[in-house]
N, C-alpha and C positions, 0 to 999 in steps of 0.2 A: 525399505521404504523409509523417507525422511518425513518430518511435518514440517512445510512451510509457510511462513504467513507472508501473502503477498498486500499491497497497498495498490488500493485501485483509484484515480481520480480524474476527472474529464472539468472543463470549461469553457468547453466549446460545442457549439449545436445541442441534441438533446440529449444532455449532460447525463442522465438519469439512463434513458436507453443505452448512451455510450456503455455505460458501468455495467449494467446487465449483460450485454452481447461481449461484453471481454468475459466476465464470468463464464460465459457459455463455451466463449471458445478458450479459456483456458482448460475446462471442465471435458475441453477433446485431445487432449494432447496426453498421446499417449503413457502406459505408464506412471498416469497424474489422475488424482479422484480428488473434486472438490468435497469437504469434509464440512465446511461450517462458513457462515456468511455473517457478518456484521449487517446491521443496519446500515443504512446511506444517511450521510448526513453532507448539510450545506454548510458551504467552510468560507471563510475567509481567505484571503491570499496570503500567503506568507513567504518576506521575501521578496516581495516584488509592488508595487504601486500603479493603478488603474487598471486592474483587470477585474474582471465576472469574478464573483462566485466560484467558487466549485462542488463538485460534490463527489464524496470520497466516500470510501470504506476499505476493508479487510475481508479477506478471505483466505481460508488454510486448506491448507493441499497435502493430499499424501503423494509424494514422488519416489520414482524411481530413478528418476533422471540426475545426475551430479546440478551442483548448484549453477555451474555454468552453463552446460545445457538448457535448465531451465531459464534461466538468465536470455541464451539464446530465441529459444524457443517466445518468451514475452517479448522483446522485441520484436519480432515477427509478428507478431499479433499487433502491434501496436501501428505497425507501419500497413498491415492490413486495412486497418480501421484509421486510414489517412494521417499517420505520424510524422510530421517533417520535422527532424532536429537541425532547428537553425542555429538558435540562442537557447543558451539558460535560464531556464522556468518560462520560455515562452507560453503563450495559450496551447491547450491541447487537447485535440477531439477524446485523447486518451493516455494517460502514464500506468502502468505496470512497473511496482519496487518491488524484491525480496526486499523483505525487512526486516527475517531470520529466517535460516535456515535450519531447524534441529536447535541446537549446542555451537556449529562451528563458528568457525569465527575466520572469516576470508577478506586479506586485502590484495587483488590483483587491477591490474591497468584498469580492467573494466567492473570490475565487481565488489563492494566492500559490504561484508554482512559479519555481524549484523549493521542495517544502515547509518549512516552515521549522522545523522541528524532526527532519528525516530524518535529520541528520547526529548527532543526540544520540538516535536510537533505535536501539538493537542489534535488535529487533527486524523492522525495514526494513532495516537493512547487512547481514546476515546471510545474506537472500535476495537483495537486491539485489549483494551478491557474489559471490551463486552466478550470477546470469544476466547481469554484466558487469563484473567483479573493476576492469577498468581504465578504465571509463567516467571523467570528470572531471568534477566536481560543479562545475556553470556560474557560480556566488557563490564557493566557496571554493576553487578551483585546484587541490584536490589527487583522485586519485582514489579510487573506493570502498573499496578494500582500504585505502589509507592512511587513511581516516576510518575501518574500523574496527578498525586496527591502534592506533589512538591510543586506543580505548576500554579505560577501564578492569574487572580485570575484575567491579569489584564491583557485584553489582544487575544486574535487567534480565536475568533467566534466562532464555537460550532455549535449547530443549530441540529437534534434530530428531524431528519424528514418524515412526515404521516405515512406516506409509502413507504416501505422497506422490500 
């Protein structure tokens, strides 16, 4: 069994439901036990100009599944829950990232973990602080709190939500 943190984020329809019902159905895929949940928080865009809101969070998984499978497997969930990949960083009912997986460290066609832009999202360090402040980020040495200690704080609003 692996631990991995995955990054859950919807801004489209009810963005909050979206994130919960991925939870749930990542929480069925076999071989996979959700372990721990960030809070949801309302984020900024990042990246892109005139879109909604979003609202994101984290959650770690214990797998048995290799990271590609898993990989696999959140895809399918996503496309469940009305995913159409047209453009990049389109709007979306729903994304599902590994954002590490254990220690490894994988760059394939479709999969690079740890993600390669988690450490320049306040949006991921935020929750991923809250569910393992001193994890050590497998590429860059230092751990979660120190990446987001080093962010500055301008841009990239996130907002805890009262609901968690």
């Amino acid at each position: 069994m692996e631990t991995a943190y995955i990054g859950i984020g919807s801004n489209l329809g009810d963005k909050l439901n979206n994130c919960r019902k991925a939870i749930d159905l990542t929480g069925r895929i076999p071989d996979t036990r959700v372990m721990a949940q960030s809070r949801f928080y309302r984020t900024e865009p990042v990246g892109v100009e005139g879109q909604v809101w979003y609202v994101n969070g984290v959650i770690s998984l214990s797998s048995g599944l290799s990271a590609q499978n898993l990989m696999e497997t959140l895809l399918d969930i996503e496309k469940i829950m009305g995913r159409e990949r047209r453009k990049k960083w389109d709007p979306r009912p729903i994304d599902l990232d590994i954002l590490l997986y254990g220690q490894e460290k994988i760059r394939e066609k479709n999969l690079t973990v740890p993600h390669p832009l988690m450490h320049v999202r306040r949006f991921v360090l935020e929750p991923m602080v809250q569910l393992a402040p001193d994890l050590i980020h497998p590429v860059l040495g230092k751990t979660l709190t120190e990446l987001l200690d080093s962010f500055s704080e301008k841009g990239q609003t996130v907002i805890p939500l009262a609901e968690a």
